[in-house]
N, C-alpha and C positions, 0 to 999 in steps of 0.2 A: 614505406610503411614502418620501417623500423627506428624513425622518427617519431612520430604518433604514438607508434607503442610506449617510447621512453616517455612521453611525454602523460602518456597516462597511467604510466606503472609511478612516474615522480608525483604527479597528482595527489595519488591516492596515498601514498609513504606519507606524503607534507601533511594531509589530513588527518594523519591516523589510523586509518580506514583499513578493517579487516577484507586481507582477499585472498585468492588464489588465480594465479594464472595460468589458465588451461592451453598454452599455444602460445603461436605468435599471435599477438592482437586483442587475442582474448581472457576477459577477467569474470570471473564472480566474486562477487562483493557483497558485503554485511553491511547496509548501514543500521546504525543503533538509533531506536526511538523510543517513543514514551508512550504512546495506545496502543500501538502493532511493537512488539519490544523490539522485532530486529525486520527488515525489507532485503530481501535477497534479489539482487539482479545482476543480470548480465550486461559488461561490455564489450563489444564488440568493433574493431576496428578491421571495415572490409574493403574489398577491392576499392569500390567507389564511396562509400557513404559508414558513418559511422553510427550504431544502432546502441541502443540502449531499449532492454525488456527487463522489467519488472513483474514478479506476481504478489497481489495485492490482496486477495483473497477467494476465496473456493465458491464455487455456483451457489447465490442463494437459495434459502430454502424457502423463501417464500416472497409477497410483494414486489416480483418483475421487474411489474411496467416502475413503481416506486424506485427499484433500484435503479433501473436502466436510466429513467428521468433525470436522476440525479446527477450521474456520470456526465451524459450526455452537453446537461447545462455546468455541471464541474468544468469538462472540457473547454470549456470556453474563456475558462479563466487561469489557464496551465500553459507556461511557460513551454516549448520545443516535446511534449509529450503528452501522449491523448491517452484515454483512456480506451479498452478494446475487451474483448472475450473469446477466450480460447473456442476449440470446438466441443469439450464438455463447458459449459458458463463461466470458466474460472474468470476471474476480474485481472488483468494486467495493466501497466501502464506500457506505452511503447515511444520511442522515438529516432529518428532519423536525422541526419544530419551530413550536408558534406564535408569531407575530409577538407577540401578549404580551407573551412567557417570554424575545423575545431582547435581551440586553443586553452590553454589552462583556465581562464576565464573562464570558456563557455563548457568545458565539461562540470567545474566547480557549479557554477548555476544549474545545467542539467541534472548534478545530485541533488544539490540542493532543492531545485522540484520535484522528483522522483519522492525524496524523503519528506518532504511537508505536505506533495498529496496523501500518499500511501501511508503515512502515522496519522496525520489530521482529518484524514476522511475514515480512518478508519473504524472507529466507533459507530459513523454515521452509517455508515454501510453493514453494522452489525447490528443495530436496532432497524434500519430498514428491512433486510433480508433475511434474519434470525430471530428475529423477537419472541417465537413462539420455544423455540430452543434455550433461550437466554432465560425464559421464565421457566420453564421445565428443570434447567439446572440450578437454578435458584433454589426451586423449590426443592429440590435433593439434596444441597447442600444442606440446608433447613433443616430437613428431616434426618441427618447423619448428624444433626453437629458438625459441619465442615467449613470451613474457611469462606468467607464471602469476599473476601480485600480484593480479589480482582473481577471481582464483578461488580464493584463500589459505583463505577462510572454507571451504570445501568439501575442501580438502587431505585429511580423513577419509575422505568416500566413495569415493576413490581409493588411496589411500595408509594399510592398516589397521597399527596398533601394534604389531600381533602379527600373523604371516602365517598363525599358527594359527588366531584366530579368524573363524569361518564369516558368513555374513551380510552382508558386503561388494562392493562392485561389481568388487572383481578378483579373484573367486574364479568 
């Protein structure tokens, strides 16, 4: 084990990569991104198999079966990690692997999906499941005078093209 460990404590040093190591085997890690600004996950290097859990986002507050749908057919296109939910909804990603199969290559790919699902889904999963939230604080924003720059990416479910078409949160 205390091969593996080196080998993913040097991983993460070569990348840059904010961590802490809690143990032998075990890290928590920052990756930085650009819709989710930072993905916090755990690595894990255990007896038999080496696990990697991410949390991606908290139980929506609305549209389910929409969010679930999503993930579900997401999953299908995610390299060594699925997507899952805690026993309150929270959204994680998870993955497994044997101690074998891991080698600098394949932990580097494994961030590397962990962090383009978890940043690139993540807006999608904030208009699916929060939309009704996202316009509420719009609209507060609005009404203070406050800052909109990071709710930029969302200006559409507020703010439609055309006032004519139907389907929008300000109709």
């Amino acid at each position: 084990m205390t091969e593996l460990d080196e080998l993913v404590r040097s991983t993460l040093d070569e990348a840059g990569l904010v961590y802490e190591r809690k143990g032998a085997g075990r890290y928590f890690v920052t990756l930085p991104g650009t819709k989710k600004l930072q993905t916090n996950c755990w690595l894990v290097v255990g007896e038999h198999a080496f696990a990697v859990e991410a949390f991606v986002c908290r139980r929506p507050d609305e549209a389910h079966e929409d969010v679930y749908r999503f993930l579900l057919r997401r999953n299908a296109r995610l390299y060594g990690v699925a997507y899952t939910l805690d026993s309150m909804g929270d959204i994680y990603l998870v993955g497994r692997l044997g101690l074998d199969r891991m080698t600098r290559e394949e932990l580097d790919k494994l961030l590397g999906q962990v962090l383009e699902a978890a940043d690139g889904d993540f807006n999608t999963l904030l208009e699916l499941g929060f939309a009704s939230s996202i316009k509420r604080e719009w609209d507060w924003r609005v009404s203070r005078g406050e800052s909109l720059a990071n709710l930029q990416a969302f200006k559409h479910l507020v703010e439609p093209t055309n006032p004519d078409t139907p389907g929008t949160l300000t109709d």
